[in-house]
CHARMM-style PDB file with segment names, atoms N, HN, CA, C and O in Angstrom:
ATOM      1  N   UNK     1      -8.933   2.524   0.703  1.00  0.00      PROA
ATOM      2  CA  UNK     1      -7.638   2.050   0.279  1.00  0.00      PROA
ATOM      3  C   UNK     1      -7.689   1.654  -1.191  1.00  0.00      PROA
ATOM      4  O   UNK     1      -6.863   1.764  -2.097  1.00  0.00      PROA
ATOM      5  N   UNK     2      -8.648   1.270  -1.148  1.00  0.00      PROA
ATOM      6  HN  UNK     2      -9.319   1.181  -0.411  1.00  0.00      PROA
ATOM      7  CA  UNK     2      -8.862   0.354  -2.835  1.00  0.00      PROA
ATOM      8  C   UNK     2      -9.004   2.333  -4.388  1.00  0.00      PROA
ATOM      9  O   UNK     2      -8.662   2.653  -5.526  1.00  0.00      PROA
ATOM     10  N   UNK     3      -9.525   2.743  -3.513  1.00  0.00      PROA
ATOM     11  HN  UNK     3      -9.803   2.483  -2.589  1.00  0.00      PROA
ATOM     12  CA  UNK     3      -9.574   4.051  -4.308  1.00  0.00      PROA
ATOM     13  C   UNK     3      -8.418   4.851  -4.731  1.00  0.00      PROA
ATOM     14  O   UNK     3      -8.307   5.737  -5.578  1.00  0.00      PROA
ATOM     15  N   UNK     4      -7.287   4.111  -3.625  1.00  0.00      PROA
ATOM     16  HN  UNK     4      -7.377   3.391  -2.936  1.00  0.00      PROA
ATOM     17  CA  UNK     4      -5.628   5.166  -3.152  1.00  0.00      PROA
ATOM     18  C   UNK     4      -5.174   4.231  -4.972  1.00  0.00      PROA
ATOM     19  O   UNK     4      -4.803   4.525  -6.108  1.00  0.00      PROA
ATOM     20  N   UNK     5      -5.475   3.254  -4.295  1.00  0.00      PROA
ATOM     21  HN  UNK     5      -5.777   3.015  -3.372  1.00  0.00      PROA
ATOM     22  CA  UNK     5      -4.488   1.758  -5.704  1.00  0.00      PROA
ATOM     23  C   UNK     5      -5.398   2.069  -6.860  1.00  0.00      PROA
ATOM     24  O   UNK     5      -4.718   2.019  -7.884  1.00  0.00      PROA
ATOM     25  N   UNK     6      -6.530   2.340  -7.103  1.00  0.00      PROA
ATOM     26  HN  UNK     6      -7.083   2.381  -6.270  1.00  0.00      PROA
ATOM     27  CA  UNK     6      -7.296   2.821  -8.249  1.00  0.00      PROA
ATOM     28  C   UNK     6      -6.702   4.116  -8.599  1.00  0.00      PROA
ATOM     29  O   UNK     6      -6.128   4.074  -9.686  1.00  0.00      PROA
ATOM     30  N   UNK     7      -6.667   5.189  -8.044  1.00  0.00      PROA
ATOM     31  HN  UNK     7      -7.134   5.223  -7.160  1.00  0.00      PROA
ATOM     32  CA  UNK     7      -5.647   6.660  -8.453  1.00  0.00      PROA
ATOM     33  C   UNK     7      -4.480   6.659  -8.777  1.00  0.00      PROA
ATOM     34  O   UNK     7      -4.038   7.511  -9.549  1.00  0.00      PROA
ATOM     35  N   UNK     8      -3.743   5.711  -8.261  1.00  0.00      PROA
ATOM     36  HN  UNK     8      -4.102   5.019  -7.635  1.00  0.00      PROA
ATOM     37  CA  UNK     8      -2.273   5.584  -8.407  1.00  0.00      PROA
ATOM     38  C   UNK     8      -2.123   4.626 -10.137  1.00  0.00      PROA
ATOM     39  O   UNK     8      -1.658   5.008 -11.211  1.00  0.00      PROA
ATOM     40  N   UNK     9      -2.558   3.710  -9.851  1.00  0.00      PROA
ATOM     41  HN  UNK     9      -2.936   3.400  -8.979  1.00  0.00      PROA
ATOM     42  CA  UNK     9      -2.696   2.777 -10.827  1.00  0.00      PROA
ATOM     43  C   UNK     9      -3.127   3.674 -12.426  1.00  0.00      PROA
ATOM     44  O   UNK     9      -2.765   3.242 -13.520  1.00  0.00      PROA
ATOM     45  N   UNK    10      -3.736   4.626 -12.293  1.00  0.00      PROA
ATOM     46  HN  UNK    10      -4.031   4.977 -11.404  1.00  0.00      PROA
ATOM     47  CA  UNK    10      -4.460   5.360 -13.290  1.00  0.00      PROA
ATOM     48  C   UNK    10      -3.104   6.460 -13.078  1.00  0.00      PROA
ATOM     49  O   UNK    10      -2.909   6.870 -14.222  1.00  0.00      PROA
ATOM     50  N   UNK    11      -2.698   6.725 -12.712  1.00  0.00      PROA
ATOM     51  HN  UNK    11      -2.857   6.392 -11.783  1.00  0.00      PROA
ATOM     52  CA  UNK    11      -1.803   8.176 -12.466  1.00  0.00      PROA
ATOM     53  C   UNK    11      -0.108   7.431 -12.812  1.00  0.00      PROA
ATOM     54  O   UNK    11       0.849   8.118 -13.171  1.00  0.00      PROA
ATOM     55  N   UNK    12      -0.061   6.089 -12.627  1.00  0.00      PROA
ATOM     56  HN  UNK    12      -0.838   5.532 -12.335  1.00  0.00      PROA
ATOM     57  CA  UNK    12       1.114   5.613 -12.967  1.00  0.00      PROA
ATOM     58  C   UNK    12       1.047   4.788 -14.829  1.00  0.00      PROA
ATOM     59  O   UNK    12       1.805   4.068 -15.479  1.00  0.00      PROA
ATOM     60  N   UNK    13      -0.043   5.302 -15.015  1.00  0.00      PROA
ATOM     61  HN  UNK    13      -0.659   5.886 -14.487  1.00  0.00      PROA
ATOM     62  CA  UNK    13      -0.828   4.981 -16.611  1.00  0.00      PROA
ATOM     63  C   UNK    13      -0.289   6.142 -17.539  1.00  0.00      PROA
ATOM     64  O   UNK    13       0.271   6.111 -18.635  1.00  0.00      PROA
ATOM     65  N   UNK    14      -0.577   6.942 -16.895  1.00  0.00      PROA
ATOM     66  HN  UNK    14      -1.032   6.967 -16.005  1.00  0.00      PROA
ATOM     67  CA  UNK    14      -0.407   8.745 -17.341  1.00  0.00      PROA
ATOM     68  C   UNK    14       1.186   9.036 -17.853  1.00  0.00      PROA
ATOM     69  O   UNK    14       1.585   9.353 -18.974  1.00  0.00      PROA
ATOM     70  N   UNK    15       2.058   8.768 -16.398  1.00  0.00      PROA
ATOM     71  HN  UNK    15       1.734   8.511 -15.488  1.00  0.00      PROA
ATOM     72  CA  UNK    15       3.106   9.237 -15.961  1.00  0.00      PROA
ATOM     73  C   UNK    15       4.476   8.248 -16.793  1.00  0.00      PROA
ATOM     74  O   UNK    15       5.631   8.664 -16.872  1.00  0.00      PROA
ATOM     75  N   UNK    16       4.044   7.027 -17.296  1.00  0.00      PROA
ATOM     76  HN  UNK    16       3.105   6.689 -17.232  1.00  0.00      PROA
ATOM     77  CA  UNK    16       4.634   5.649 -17.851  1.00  0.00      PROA
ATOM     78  C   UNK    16       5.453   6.643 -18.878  1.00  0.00      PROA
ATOM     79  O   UNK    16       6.534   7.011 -18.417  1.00  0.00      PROA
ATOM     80  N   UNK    17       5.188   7.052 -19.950  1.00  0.00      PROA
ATOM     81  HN  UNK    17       4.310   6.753 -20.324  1.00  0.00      PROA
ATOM     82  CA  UNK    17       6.378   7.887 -20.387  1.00  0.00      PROA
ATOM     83  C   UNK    17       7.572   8.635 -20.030  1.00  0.00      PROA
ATOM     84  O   UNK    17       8.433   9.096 -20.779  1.00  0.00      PROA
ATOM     85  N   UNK    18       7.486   8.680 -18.809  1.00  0.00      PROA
ATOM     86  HN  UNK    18       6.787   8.305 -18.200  1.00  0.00      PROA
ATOM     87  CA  UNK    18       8.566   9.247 -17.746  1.00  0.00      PROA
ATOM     88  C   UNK    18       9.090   8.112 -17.018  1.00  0.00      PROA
ATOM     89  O   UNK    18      10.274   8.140 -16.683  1.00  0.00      PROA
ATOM     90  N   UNK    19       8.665   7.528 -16.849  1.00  0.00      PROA
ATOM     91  HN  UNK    19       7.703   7.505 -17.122  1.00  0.00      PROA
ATOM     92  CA  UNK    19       9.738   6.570 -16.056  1.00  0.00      PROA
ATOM     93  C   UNK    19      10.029   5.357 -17.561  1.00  0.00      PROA
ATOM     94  O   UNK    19      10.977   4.575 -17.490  1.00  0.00      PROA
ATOM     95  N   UNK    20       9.367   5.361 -18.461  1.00  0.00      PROA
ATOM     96  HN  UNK    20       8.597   5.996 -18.519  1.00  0.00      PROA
ATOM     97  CA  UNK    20      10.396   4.661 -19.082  1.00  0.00      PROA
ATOM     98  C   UNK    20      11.552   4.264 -19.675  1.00  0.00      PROA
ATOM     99  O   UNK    20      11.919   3.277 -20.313  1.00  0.00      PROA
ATOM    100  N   UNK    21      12.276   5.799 -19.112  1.00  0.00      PROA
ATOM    101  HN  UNK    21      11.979   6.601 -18.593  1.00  0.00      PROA
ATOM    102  CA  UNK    21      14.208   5.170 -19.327  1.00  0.00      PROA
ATOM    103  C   UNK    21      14.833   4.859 -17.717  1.00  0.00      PROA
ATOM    104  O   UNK    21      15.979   4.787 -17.272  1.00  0.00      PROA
ATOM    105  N   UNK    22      13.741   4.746 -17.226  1.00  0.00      PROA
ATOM    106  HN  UNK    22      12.810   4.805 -17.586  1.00  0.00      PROA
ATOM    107  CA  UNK    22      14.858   4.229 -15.493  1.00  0.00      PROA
ATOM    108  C   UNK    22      14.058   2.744 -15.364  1.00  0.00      PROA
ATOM    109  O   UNK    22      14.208   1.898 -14.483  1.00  0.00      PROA
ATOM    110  N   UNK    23      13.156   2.708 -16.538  1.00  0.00      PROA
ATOM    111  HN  UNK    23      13.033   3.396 -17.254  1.00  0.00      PROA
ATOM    112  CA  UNK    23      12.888   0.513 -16.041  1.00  0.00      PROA
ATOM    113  C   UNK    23      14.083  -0.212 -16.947  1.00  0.00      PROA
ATOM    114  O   UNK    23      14.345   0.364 -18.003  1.00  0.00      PROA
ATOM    115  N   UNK    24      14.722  -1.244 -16.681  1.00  0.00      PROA
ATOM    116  HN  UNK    24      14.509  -1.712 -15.823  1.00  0.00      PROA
ATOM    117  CA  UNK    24      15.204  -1.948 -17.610  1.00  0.00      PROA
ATOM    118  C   UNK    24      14.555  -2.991 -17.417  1.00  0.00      PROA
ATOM    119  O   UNK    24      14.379  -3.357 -16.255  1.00  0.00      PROA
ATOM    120  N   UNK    25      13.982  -3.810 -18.595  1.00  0.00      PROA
ATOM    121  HN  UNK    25      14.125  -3.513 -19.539  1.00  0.00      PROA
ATOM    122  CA  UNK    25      13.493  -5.078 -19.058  1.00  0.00      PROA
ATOM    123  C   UNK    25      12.105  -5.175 -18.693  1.00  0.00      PROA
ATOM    124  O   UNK    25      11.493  -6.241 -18.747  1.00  0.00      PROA
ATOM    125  N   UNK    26      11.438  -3.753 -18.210  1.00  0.00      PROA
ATOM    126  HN  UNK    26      11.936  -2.887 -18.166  1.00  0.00      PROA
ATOM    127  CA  UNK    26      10.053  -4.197 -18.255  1.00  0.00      PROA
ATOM    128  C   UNK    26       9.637  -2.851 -19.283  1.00  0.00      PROA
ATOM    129  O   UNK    26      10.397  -1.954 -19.646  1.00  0.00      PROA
ATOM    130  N   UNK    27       8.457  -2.991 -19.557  1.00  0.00      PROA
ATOM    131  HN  UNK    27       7.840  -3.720 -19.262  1.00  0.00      PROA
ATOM    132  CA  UNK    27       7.790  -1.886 -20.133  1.00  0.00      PROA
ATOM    133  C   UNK    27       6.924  -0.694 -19.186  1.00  0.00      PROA
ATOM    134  O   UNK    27       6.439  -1.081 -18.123  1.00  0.00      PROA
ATOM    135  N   UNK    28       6.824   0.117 -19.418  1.00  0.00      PROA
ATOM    136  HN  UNK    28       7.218   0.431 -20.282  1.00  0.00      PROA
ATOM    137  CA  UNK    28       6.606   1.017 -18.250  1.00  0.00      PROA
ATOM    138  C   UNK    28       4.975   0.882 -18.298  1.00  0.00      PROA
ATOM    139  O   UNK    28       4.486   1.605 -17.429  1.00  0.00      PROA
ATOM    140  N   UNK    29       4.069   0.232 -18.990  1.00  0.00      PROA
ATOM    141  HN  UNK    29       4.466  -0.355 -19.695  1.00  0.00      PROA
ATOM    142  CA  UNK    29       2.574   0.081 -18.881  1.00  0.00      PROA
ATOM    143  C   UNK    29       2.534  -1.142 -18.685  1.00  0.00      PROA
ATOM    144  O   UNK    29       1.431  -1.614 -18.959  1.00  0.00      PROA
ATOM    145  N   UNK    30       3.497  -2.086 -18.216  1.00  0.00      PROA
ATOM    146  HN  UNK    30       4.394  -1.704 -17.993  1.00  0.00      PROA
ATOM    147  CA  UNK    30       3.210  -3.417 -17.862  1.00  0.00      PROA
ATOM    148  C   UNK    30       1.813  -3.800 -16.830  1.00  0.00      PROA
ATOM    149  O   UNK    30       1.862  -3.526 -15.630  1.00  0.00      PROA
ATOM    150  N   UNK    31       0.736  -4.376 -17.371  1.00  0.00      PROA
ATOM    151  HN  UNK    31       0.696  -4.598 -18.345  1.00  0.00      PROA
ATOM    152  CA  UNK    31      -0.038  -4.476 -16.065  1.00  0.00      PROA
ATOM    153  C   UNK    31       0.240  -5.769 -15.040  1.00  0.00      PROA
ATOM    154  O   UNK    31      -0.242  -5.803 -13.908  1.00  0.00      PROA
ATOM    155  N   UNK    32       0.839  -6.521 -15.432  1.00  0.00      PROA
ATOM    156  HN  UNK    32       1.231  -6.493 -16.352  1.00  0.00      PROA
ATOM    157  CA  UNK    32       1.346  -7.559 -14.448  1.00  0.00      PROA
ATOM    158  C   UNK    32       2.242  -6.628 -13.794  1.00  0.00      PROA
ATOM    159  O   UNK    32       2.084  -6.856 -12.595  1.00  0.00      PROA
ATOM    160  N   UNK    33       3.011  -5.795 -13.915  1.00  0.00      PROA
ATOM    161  HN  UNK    33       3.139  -5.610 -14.889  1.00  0.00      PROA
ATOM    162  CA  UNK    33       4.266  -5.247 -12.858  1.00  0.00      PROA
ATOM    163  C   UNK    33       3.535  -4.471 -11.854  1.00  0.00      PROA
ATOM    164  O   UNK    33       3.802  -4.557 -10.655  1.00  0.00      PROA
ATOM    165  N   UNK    34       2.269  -3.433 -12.504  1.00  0.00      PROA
ATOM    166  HN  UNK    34       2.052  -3.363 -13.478  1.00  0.00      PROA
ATOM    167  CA  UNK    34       1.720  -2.555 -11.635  1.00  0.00      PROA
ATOM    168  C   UNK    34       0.921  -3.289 -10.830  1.00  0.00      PROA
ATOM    169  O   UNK    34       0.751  -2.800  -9.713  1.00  0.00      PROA
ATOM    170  N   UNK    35       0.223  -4.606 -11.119  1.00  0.00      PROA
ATOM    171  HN  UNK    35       0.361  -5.004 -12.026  1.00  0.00      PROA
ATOM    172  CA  UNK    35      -0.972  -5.461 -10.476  1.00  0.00      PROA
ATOM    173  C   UNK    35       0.289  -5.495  -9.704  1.00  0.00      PROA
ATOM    174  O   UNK    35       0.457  -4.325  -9.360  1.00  0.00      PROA
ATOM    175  N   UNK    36       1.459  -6.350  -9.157  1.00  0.00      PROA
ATOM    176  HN  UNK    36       1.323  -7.301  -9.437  1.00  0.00      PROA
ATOM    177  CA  UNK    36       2.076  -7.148  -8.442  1.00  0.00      PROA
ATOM    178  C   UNK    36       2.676  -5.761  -7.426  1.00  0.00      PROA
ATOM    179  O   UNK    36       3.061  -5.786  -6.257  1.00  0.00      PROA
ATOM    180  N   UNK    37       2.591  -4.791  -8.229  1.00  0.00      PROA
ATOM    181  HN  UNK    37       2.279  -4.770  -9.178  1.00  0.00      PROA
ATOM    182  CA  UNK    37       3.452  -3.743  -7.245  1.00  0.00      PROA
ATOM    183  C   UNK    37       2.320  -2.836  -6.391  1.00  0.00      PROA
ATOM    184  O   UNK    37       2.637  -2.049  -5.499  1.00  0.00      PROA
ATOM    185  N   UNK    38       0.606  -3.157  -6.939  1.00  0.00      PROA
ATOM    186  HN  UNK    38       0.349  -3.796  -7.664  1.00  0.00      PROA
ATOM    187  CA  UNK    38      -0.266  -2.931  -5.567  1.00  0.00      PROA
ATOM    188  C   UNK    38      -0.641  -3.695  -5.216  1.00  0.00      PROA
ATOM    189  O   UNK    38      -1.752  -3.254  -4.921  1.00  0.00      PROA
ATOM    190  N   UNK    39      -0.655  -5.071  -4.834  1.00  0.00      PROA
ATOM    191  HN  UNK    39       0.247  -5.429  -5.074  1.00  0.00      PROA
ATOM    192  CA  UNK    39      -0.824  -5.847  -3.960  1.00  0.00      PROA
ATOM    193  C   UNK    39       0.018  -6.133  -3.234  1.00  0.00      PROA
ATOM    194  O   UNK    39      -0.300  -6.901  -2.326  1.00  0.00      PROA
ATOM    195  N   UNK    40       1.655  -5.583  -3.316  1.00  0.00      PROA
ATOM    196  HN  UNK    40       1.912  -4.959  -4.053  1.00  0.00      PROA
ATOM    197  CA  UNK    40       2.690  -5.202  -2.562  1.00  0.00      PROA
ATOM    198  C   UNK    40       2.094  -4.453  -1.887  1.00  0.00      PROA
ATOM    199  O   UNK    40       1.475  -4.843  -0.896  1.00  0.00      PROA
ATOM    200  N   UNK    41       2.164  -2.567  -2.452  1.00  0.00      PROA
ATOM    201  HN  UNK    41       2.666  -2.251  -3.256  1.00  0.00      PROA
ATOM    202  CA  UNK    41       1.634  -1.967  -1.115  1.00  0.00      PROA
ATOM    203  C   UNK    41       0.601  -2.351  -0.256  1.00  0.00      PROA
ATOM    204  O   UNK    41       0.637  -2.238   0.969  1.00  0.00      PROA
ATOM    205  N   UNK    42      -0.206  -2.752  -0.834  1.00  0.00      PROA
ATOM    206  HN  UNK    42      -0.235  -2.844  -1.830  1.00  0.00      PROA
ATOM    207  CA  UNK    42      -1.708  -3.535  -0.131  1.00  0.00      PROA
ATOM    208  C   UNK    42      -1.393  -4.201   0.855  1.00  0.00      PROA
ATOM    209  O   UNK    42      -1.937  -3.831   1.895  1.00  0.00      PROA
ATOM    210  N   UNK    43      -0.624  -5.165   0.940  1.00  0.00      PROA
ATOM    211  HN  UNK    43      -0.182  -5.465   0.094  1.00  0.00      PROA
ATOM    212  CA  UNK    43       0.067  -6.219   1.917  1.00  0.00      PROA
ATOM    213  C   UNK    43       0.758  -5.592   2.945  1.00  0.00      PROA
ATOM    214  O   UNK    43       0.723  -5.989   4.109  1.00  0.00      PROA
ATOM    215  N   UNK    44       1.672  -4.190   2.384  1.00  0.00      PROA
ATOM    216  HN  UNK    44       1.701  -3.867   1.438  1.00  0.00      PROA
ATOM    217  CA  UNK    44       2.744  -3.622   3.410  1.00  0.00      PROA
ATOM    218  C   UNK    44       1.221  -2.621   4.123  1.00  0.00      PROA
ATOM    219  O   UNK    44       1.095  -2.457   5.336  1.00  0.00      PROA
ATOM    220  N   UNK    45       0.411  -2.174   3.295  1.00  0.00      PROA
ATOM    221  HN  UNK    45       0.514  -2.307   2.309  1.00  0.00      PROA
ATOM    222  CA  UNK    45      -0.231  -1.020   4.196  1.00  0.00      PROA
ATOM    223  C   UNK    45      -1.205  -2.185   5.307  1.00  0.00      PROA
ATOM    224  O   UNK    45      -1.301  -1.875   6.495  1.00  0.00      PROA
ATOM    225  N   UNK    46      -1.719  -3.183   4.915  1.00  0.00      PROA
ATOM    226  HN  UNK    46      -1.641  -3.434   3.950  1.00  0.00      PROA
ATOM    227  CA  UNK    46      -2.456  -4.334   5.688  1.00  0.00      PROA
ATOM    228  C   UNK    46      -1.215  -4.215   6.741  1.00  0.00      PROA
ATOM    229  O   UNK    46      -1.065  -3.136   7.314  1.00  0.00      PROA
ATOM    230  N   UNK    47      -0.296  -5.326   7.022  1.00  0.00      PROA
ATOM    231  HN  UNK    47      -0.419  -6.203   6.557  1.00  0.00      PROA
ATOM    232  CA  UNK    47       0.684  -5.287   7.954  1.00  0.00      PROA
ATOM    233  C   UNK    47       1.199  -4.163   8.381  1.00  0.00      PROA
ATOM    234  O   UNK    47       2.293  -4.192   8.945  1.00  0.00      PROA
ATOM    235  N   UNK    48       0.527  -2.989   8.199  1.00  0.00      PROA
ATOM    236  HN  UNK    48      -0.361  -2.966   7.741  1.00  0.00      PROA
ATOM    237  CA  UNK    48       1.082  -1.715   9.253  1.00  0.00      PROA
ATOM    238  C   UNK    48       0.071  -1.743   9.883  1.00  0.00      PROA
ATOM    239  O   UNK    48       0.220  -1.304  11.024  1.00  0.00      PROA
ATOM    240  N   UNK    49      -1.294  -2.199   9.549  1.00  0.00      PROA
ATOM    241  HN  UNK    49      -1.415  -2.555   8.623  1.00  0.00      PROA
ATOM    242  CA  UNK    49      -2.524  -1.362  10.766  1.00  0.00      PROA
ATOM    243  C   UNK    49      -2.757  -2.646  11.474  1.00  0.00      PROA
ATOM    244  O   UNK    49      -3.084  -2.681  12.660  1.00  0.00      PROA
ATOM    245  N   UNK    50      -2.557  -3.887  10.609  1.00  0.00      PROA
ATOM    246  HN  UNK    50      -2.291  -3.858   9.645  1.00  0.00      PROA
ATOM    247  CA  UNK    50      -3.085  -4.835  11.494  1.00  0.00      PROA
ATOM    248  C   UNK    50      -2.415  -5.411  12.626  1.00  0.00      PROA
ATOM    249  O   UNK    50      -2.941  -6.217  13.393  1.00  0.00      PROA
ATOM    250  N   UNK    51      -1.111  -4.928  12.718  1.00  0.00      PROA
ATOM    251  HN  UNK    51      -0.684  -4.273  12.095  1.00  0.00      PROA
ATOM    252  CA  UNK    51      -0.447  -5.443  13.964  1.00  0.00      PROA
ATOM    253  C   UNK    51      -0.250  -4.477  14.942  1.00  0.00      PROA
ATOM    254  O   UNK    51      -0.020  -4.576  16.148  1.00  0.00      PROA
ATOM    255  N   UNK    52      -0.409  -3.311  14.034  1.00  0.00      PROA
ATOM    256  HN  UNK    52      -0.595  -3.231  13.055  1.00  0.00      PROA
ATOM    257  CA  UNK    52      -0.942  -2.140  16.416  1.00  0.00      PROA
ATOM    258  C   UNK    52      -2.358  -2.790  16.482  1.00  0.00      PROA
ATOM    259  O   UNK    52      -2.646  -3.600  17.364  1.00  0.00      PROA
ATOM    260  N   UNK    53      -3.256  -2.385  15.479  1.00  0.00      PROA
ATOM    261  HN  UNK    53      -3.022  -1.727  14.764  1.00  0.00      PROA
ATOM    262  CA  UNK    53      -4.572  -2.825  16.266  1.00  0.00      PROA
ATOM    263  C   UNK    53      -4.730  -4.424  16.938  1.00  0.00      PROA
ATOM    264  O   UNK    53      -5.235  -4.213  18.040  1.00  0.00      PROA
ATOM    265  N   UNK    54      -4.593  -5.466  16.833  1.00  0.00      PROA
ATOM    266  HN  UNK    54      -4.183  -5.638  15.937  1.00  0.00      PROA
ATOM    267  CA  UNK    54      -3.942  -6.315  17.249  1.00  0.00      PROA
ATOM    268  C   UNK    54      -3.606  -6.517  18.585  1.00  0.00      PROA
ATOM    269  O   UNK    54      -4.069  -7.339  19.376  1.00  0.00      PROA
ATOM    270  N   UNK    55      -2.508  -5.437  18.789  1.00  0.00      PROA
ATOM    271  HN  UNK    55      -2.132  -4.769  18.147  1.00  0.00      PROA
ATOM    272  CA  UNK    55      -2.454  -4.991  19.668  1.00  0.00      PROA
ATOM    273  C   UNK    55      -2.740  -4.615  20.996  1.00  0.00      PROA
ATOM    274  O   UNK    55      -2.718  -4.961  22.178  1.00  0.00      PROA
ATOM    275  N   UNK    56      -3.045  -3.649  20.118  1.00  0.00      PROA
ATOM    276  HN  UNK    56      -3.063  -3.369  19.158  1.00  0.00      PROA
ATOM    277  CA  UNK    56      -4.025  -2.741  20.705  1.00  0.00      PROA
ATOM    278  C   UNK    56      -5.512  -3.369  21.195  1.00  0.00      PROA
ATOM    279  O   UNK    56      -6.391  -2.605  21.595  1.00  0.00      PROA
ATOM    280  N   UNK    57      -5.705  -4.758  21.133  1.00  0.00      PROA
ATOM    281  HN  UNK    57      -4.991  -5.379  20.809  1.00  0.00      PROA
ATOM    282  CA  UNK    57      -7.573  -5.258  21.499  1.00  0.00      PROA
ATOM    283  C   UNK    57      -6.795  -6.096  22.313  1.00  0.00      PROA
ATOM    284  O   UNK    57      -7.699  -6.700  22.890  1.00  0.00      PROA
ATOM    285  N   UNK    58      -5.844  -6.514  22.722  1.00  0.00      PROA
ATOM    286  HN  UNK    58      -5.110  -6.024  22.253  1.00  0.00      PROA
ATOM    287  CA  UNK    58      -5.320  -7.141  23.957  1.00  0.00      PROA
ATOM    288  C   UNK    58      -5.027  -6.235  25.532  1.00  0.00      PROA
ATOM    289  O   UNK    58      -4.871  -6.857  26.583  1.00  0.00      PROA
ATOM    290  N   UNK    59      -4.994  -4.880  25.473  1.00  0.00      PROA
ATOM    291  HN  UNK    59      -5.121  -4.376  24.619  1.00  0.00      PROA
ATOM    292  CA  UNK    59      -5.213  -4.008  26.280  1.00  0.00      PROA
ATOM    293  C   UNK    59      -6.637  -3.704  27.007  1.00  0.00      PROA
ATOM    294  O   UNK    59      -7.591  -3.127  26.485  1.00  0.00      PROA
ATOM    295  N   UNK    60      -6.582  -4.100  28.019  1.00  0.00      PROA
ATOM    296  HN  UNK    60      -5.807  -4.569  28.443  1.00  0.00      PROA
ATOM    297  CA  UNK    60      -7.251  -3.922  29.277  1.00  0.00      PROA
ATOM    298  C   UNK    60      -7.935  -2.074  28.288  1.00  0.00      PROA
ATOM    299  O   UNK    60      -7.146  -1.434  27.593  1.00  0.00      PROA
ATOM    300  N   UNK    61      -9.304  -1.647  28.478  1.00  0.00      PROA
ATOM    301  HN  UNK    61      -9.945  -2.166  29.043  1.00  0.00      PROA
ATOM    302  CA  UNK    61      -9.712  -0.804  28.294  1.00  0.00      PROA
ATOM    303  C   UNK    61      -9.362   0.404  29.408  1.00  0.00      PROA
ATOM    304  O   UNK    61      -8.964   1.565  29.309  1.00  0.00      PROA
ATOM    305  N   UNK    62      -9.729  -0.505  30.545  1.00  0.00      PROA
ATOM    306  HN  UNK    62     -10.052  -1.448  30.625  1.00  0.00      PROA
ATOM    307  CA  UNK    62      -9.723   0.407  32.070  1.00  0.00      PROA
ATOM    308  C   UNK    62      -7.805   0.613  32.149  1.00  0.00      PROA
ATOM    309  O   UNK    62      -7.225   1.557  32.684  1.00  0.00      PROA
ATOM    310  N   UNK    63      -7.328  -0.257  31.634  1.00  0.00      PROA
ATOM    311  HN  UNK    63      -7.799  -1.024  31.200  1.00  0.00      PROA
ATOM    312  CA  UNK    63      -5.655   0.139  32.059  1.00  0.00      PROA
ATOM    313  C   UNK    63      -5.609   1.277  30.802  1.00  0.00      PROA
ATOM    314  O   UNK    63      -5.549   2.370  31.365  1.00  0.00      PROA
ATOM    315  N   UNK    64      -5.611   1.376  30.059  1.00  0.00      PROA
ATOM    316  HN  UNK    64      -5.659   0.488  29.602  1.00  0.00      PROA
ATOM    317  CA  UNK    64      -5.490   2.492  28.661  1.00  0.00      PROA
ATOM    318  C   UNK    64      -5.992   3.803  29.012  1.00  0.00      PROA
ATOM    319  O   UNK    64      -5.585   4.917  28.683  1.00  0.00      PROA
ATOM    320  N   UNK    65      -7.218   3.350  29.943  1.00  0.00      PROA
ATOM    321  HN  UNK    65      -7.549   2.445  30.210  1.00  0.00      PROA
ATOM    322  CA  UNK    65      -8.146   4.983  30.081  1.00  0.00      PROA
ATOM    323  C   UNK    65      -7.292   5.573  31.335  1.00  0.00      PROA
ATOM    324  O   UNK    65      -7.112   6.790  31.391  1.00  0.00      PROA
ATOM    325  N   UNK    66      -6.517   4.310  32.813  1.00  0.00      PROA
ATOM    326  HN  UNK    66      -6.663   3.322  32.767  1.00  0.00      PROA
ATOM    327  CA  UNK    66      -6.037   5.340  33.575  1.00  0.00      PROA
ATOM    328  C   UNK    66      -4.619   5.463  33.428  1.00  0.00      PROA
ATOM    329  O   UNK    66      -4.003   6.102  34.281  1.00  0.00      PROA
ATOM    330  N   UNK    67      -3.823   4.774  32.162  1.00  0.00      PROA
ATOM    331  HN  UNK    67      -4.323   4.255  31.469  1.00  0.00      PROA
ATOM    332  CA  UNK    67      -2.727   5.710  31.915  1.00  0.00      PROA
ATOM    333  C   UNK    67      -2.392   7.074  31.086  1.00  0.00      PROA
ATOM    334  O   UNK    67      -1.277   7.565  31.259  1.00  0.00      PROA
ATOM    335  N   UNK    68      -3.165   7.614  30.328  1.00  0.00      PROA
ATOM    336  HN  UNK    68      -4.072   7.215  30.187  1.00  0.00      PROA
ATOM    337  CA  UNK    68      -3.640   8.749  30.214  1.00  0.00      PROA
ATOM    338  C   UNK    68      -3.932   9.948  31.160  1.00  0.00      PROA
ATOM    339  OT1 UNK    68      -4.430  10.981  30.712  1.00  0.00      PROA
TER     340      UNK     68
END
């Protein structure tokens, strides 16, 4: 995951000349905006896996294997 926010982070470095007429009031190489906007996804991709698996370890093994 940390490699996805390292590529992106470097690829949204690159790309900052293009999106800088659709930011208003930030600069398009801001590193406070990009730090705050992957530890956003970080948080949203955390809270997608951690609440099936979660889940998912409250399930009986033997009930999982004979509803299949």
């Amino acid at each position: 995951m940390g490699l996805g926010i390292g590529l992106g982070a470097i690829l949204a470095l690159f790309l900052s000349r293009f999106l800088a007429g659709l930011l208003y009031g930030v600069k398009s190489n801001d590193p406070i905006t990009l730090a705050a906007v992957s530890v956003l996804l970080l948080v949203a991709a955390l809270a997608a896996t951690l609440l099936p698996a979660r889940r998912a370890t409250r399930v009986d093994p033997m009930v999982a294997l004979r509803y299949e």
